[in-house]
N, C-alpha and C positions, 0 to 999 in steps of 0.2 A: 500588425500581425495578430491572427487572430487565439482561441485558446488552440485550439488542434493543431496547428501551426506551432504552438508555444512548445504541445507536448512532443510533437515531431522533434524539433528540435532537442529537446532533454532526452528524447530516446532513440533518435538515431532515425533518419528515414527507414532505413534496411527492417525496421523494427514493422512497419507498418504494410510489407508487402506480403507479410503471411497472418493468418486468423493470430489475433492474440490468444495470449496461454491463461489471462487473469482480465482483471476488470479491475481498477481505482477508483474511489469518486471519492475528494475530498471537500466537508462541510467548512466553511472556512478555516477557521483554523482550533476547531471543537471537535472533530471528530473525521473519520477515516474510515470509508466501507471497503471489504476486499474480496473479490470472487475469487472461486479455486483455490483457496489455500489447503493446504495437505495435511499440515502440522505446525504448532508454536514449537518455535524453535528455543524460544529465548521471549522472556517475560517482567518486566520490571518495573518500576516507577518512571523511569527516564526512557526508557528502551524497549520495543516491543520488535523480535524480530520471527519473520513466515517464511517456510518454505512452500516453494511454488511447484507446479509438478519442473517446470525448469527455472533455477536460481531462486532465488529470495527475497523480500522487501524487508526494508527496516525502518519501521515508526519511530520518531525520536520527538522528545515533548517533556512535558512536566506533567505532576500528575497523571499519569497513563492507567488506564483504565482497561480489560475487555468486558462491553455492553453484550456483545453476544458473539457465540461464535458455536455455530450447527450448520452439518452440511455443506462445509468448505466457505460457506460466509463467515464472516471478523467484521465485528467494529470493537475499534480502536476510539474512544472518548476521552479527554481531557485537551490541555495545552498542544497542538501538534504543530511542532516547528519546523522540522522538515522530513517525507518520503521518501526512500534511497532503495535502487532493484542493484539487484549484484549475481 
């Protein structure tokens, strides 16, 4: 299975038959780029959470950092253990 395949799967096919809302790209497990984010919801060592113009994502990690965030861009820097959309 390849990675698109991987992410179909964590997101649902349904997810993929309309233009996406956002954009992810995780650097391995140091950092986290986000397109269209609106606003930081929620900000912390452990926890970093975005809202989307629909639903949310939530960074979780150690050390969490924001490296930048202008213009609906976010990186998220530090430990990232796992990305969660809600």
């Amino acid at each position: 299975m390849g990675f698109i395949d991987n992410i179909k799967e964590c997101l649902g096919e349904e997810s993929f038959a309309i233009a996406p809302s956002f954009r992810a790209v995780v650097f391995g497990d140091s950092a986290v780029y986000l397109e269209n984010v609106s606003k930081i919801i929620s900000y912390e060592k452990e926890q970093v959470i975005v809202a989307l113009k629909k639903g949310k994502i939530t960074v979780s990690g150690v050390d969490l950092y924001i490296k930048k965030y202008c213009g609906g861009d976010l990186v998220v820097c530090g430990k990232i253990t796992s990305l969660t959309r809600a």
